[in-house]
N, C-alpha and C positions, 0 to 999 in steps of 0.2 A: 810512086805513090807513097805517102806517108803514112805513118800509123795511125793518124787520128782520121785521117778517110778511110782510113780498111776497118774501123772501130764504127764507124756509122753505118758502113755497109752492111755488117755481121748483125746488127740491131735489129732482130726482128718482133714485132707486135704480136705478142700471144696475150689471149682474151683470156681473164682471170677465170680459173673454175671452181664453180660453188657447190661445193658436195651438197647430195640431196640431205634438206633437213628430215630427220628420222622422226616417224608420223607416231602418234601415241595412244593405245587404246586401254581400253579399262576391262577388265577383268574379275569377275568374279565368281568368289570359292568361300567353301564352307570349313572351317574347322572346327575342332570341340572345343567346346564353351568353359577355363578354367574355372576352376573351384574357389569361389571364395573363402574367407575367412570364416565367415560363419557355421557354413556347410562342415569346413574342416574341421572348428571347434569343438562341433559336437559327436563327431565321427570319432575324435578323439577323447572325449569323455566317453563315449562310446566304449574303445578301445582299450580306457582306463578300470573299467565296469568288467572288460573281459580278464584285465590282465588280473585284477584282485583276486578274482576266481579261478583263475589258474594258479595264483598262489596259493591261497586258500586251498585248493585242492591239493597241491603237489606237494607245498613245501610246509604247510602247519601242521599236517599229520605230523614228517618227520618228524620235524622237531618236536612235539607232543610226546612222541613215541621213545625220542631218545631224554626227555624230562625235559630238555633247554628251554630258555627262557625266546620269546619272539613279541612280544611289547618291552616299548621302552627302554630301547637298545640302541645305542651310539651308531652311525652309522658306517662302519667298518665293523661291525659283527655279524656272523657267519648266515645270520636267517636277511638280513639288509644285502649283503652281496648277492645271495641268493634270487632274491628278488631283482635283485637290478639285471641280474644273467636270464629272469625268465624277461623280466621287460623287454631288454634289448632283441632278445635272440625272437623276440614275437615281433620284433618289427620286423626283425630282417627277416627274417624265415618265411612272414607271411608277405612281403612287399617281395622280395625274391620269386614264387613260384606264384604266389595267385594276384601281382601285382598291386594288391591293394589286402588293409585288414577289416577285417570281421566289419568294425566300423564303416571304413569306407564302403564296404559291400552293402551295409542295410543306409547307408547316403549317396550311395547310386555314384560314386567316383572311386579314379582309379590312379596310379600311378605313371607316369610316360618319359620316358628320355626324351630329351632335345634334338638329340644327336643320331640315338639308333633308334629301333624299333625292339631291342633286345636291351636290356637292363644287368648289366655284366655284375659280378662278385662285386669288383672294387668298386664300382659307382652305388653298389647297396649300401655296403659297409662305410664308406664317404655319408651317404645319405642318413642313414640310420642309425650308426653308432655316431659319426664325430658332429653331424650335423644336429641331431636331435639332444647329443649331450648337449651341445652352444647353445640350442632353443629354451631347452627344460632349465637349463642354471641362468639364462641371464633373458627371464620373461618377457620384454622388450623388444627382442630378435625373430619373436613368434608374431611379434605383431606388423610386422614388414609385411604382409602374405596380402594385408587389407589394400595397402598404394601398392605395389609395384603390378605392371602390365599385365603380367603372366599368371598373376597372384603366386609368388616364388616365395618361399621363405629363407632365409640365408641356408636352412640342410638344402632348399631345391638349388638355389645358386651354388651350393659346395658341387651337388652333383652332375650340375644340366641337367634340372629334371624340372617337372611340372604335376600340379595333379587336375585332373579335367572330371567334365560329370561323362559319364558312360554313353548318355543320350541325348545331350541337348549341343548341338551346333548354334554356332555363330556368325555370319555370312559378314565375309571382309571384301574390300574391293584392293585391287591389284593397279596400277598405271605400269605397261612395258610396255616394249617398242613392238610395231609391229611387227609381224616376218611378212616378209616377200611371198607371195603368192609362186608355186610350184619349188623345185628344189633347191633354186639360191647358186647351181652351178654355174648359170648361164653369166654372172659376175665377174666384173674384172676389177674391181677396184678393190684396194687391200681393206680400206677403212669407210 
């Protein structure tokens, strides 16, 4: 017998197999409804009404008290730093523990990670300090918040964060595959 009859012999007909195509169904869920631009605008004039008043209360005494001068002052003097430590330390302080400030609270939103459900130190301070200095100095970067999906502002893209309204949902639809009806054990194929 030769090799090329022993090569025909070995030839056997196996019928091609066509993995089941995987069936698709639709899905739908509710998430919270991000905060637009405007909303935030004013949350944050808001917030700018609280932080005056915190100055006004904390820091113009002193200085009164100790004679210094607090108008009309270059902004590297001692009552302008001042101010910018209560600014800042009012975002973060109040975006840290009650996730959202004064403003946010009387505009019904609130602050959320991406990622967790818990809002760590360093994603405040990302947010709040290096984020909101980029916003406040180059006024253009506050206005991304209006296009983009999530309504993010380059502080929420610094941090993975979003800010959403407290109580209004948004019903999205989902397309996944289906699962297999009972536990998928009974399976043998890898893919």
């Amino acid at each position: 017998m030769t090799d090329h009859e022993t090569n025909k012999a070995a030839e056997v007909q196996v019928a091609p197999h066509r993995p089941e195509t995987p069936s698709y169904e639709e899905v739908l869920f509710y998430e919270r409804k991000p905060a637009g631009f405007w909303v935030r605008f004013w949350a944050y004039l808001i917030d700018l009404l609280v932080i005056a008043a915190l100055t006004s209360i904390l820091i113009k005494p002193l200085f009164a008290l100790l004679g210094l001068e607090t108008s009309g002052i270059p902004w590297y003097a001692p009552y302008a730093i001042l101010s910018v430590v209560v600014f800042y330390s009012y975002f973060v302080v109040m975006t840290k523990f009650l996730r959202q400030t004064v403003g946010k609270m009387i505009m019904g939103i609130r602050v959320v990670s991406l990622k967790s459900d818990d809002i760590s130190w360093v994603t405040i301070l990302f947010r709040e300090w290096i984020g909101r200095f980029l916003s406040v100095t180059i006024l253009p970067l506050y206005w991304i918040v209006g296009f983009t999906p999530l309504k993010q502002g380059i502080h929420d893209y610094i941090a993975d964060t979003t800010v959403v309204h407290e109580e209004s949902f948004r019903k999205n639809k989902l397309v996944q595959k289906k699962r297999p009806e009972g536990s998928g054990l009974h399976e043998t194929r890898a893919f």
